[in-house]
C-alpha positions as CSV (number, residue, x, y, z in Angstrom):
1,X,-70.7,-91.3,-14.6
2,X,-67.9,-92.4,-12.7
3,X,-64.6,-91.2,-11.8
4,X,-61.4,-94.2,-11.7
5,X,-58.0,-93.0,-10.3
6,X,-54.7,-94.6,-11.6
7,X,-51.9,-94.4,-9.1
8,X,-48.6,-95.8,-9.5
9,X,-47.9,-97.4,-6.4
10,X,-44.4,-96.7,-5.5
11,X,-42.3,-99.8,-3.7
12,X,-42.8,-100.5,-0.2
13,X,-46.0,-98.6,-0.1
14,X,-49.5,-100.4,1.6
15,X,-52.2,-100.6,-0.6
16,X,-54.5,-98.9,2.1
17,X,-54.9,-95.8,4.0
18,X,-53.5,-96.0,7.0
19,X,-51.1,-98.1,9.1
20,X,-50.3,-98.5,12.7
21,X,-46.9,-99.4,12.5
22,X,-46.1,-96.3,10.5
23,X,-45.2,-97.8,7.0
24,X,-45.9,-95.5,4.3
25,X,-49.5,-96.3,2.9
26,X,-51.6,-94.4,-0.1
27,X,-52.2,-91.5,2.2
28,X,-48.7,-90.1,1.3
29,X,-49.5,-89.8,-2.6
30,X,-52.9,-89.2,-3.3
31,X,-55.4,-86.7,-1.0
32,X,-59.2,-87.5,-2.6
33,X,-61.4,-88.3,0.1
34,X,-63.5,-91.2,-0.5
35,X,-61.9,-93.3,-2.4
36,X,-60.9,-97.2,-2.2
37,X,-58.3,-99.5,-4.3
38,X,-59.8,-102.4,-6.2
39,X,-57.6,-104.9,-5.4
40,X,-53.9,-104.6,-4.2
41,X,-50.6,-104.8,-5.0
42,X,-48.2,-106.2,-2.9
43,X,-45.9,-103.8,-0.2
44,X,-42.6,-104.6,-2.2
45,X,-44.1,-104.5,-5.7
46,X,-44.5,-101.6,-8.0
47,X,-46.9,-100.2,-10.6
48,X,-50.5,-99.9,-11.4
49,X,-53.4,-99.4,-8.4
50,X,-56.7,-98.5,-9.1
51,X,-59.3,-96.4,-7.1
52,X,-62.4,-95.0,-7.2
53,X,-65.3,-93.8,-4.7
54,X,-67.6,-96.1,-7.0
55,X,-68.4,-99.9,-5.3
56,X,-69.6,-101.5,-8.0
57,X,-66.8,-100.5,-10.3
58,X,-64.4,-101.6,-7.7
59,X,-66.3,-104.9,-7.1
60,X,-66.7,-104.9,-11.1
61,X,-62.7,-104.6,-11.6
62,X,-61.4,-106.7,-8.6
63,X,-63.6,-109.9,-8.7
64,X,-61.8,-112.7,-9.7
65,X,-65.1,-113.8,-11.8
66,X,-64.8,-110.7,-14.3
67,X,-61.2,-112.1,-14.7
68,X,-59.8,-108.7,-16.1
69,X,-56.0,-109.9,-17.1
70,X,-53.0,-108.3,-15.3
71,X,-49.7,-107.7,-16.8
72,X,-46.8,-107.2,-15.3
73,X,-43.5,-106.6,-15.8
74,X,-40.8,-108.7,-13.8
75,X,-36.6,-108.4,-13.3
76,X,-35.9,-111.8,-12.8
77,X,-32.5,-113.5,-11.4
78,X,-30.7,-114.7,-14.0
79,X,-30.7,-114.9,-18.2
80,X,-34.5,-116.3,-18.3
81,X,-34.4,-119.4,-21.1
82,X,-37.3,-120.5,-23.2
83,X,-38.0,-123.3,-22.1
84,X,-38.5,-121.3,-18.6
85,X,-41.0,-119.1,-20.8
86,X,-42.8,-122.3,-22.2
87,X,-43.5,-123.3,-18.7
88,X,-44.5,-120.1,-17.6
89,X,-46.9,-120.0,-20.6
90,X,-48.4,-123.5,-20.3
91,X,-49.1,-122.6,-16.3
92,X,-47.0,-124.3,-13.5
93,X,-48.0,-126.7,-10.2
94,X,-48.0,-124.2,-7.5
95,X,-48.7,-125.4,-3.5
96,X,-51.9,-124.2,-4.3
97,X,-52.7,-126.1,-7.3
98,X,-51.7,-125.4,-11.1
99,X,-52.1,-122.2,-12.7
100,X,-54.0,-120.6,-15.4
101,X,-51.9,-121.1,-18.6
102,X,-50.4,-116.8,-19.2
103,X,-48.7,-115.3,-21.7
104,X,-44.6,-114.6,-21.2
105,X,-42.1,-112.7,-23.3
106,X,-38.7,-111.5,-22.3
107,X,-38.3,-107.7,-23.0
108,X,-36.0,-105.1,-22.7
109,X,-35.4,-103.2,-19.6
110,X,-38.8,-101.3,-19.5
111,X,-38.5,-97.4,-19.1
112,X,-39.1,-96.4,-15.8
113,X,-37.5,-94.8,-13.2
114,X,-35.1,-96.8,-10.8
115,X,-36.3,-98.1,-7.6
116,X,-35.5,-96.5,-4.4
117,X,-33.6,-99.2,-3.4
118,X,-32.0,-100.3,-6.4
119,X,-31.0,-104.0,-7.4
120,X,-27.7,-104.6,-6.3
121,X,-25.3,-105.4,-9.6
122,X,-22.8,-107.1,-7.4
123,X,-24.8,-109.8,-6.0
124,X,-27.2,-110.0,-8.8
125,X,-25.0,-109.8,-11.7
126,X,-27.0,-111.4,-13.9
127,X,-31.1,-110.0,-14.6
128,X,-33.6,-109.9,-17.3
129,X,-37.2,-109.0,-17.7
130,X,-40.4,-110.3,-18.6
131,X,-43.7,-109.6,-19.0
132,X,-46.0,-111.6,-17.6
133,X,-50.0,-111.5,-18.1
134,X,-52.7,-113.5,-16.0
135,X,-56.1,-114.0,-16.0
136,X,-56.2,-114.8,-12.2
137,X,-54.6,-113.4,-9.0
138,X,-52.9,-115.0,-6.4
139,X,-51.6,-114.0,-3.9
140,X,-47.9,-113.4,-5.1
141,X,-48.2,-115.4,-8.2
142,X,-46.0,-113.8,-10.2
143,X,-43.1,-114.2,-7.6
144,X,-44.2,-118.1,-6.8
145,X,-44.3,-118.5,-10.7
146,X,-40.8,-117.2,-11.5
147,X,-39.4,-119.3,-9.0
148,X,-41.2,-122.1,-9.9
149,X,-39.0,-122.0,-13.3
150,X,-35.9,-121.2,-11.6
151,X,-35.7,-117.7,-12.2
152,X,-36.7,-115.8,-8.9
153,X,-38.1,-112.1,-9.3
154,X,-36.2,-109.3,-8.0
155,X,-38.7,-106.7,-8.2
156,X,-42.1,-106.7,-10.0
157,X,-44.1,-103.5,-11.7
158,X,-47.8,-104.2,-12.4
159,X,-47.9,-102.6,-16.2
160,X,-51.9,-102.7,-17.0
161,X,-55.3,-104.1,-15.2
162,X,-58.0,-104.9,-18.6
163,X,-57.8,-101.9,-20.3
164,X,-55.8,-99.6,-18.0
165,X,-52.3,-99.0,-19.0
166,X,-49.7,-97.9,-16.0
167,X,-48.4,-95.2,-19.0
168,X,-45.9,-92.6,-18.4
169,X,-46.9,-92.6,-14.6
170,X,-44.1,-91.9,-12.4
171,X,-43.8,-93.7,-9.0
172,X,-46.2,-91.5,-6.7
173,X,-48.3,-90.4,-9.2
174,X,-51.6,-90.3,-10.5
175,X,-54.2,-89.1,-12.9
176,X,-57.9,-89.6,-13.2
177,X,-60.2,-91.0,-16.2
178,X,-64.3,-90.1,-16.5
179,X,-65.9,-93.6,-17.1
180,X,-69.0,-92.2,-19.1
181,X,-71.2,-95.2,-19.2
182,X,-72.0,-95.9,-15.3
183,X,-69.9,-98.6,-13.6
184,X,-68.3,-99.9,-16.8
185,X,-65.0,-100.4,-17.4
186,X,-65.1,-100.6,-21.2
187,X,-62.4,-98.5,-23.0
188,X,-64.7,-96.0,-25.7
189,X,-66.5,-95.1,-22.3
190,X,-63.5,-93.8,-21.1
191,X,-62.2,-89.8,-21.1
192,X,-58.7,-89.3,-19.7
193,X,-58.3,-86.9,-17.2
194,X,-54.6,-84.7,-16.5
195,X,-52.0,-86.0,-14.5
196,X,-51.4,-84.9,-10.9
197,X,-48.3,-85.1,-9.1
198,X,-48.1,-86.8,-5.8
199,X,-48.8,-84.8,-3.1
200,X,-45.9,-83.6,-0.9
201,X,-45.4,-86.1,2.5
């Protein structure tokens, strides 16, 4: 039995524990000892981390060859088109080589609470959102991908990791699940656990 925590990483957090130029890291939202993210998420994006005390489960959810998909939601710059969607869904030629074909829909605003520094109306007039899933995870794909199609992201929220939904999570907080069948990450061996509030700074 194994215990997973699901944080919502609020934006311009470290996905780590501690930092030596004093930039606000996990340590200032959730206090269990012993615990390590599987993966990241990127300093000026939002949304789903996951932790646990477990290193198999972590190595289980963060290696690339378990490919768990990764959606995300994205404000992008600009009305997005189709045909920007198409590309985005066939996969595009990065520096790095061509991506993984993903799946890409525009959406409505999704509901969640405004950033602490909120997207300037005046000189981005113009914003829509998507949501984007992969099945891979480079480093700031989803940013290099947008802009690939002409439509550059203005601020990014990580929505689900496989089966692991961001939910009603507001930024800073986080709740824990029982994973009942050892080092799996299979949903019917899951048990929710209550929500916690981030812990005062």
């Amino acid at each position: 039995m194994s215990q997973i925590y699901l944080l919502h990483k609020p934006y311009r957090v470290l996905s780590q524990f501690r930092d030596d130029q004093g930039r606000a890291t996990l340590a200032d939202h959730i206090s269990v000892k012993g615990v390590y993210p599987a993966g990241r998420l990127d300093y000026d994006s939002e949304g789903l981390l996951l932790l646990s005390g477990d290193g198999a489960l972590i190595h289980r959810i963060a290696h690339p060859r378990h490919k768990q998909p990764k959606t995300y939601w994205a404000q992008v710059e600009g009305n997005i088109d189709d045909a920007a969607l198409a590309a985005l869904r066939q996969g595009v030629t990065l520096k790095d080589g061509p991506t993984r074909p993903a799946k890409a829909r525009r959406i409505d605003a999704p509901d969640v609470a405004e950033r602490s520094a909120p997207i300037d109306p005046a000189r981005h007039p113009h914003t829509s959102w998507i949501e984007l899933t992969l099945s891979e995870g480079r480093n700031r794909q989803v940013r290099r991908m947008t802009a690939h199609a002409g439509f550059p992201t203005l601020r990014l929220i990580r929505a689900a990791i496989g089966p692991w939904q961001l939910g009603r999570l507001a930024p800073g907080e986080w709740r824990t699940e029982t994973l009942h069948a050892p080092r799996s990450a299979q949903r019917s061996g899951r048990k929710p656990g209550r929500h916690r509030r981030r812990n005062a700074p």
